[in-house]
C-alpha positions in Angstrom: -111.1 56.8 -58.4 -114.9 56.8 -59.0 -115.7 55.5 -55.5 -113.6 57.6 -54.1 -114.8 60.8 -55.5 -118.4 60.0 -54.9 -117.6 59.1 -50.9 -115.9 62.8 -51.2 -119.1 64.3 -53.1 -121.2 62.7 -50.5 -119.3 64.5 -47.5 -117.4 61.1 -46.5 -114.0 60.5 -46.1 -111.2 58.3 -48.2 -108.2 57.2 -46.2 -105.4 56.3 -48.8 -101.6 55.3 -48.7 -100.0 58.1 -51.1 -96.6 56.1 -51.8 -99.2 53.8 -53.3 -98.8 51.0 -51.3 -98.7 50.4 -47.6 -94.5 49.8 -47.9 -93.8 52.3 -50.6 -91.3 54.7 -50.1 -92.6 57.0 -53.7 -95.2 59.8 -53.3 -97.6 59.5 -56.2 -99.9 62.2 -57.2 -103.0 60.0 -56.9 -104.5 61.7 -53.8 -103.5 65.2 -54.8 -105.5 63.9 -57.4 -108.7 62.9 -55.9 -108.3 65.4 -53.2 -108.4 68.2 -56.4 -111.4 67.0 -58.2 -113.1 66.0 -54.6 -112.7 69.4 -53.3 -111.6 68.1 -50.1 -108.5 69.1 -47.8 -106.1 66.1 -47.4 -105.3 65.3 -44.0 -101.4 64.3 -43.4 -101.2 60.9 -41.3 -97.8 60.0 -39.9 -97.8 56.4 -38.5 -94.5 55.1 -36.7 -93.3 53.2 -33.9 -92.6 53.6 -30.5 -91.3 50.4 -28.6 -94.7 48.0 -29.0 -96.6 50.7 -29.6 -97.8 52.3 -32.7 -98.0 56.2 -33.0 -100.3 58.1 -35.4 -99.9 62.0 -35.6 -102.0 64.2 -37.7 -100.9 67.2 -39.5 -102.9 70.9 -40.3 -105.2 69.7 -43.0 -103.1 70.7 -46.7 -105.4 72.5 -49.3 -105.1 70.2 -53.0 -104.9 73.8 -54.9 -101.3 74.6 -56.3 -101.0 71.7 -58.8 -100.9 68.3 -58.4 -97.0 68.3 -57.9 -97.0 70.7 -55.7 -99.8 69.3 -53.6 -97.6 66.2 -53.4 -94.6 67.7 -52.8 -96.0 69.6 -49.9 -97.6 66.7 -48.7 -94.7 64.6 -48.5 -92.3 66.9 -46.5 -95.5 66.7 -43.8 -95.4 62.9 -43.6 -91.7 63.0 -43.7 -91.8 64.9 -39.9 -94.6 63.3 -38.8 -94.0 60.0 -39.4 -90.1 60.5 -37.9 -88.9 59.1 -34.8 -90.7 59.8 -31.6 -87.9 59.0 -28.7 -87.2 56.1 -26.2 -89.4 53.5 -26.6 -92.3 53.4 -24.1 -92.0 51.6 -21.1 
């Protein structure tokens, strides 16, 4: 948490896996979290696949002011469409 709230504070950025691990299916509220006391926007990631290939499709960037729960809420419904099914497979 430290680390990443000084990368934030420092103008960096923190990339972060909000079902807490990389095969969760559980939003936690850890970077609504960070994202609150970093005052930085969270930018929604969707990562699927498409035949062989993987797909990665950003979403508008989501404000962390409204409440932790509500940041996370919010934030899941956005990775929930962009991480969805993208078609036939590519060739």
């Amino acid at each position: 948490m430290r680390t990443a709230l000084r990368v934030l504070k420092a103008g960096g950025t923190v990339g972060i896996f909000p079902q807490g691990t990389r095969g969760g299916a559980e939003m936690q509220g850890g970077v609504a979290l960070i994202a609150a006391k970093g005052r930085a926007p969270i930018l929604p990631a969707g990562i699927s696949r498409r035949g062989k290939a993987w797909v990665i499709r950003f979403g508008e960037p989501i404000s962390p002011r409204g409440g932790i729960k509500a940041v996370t809420a919010e934030l899941a419904e956005v990775l929930t469409g962009l991480s969805g099914p993208l078609g036939d497979p590519l060739p």
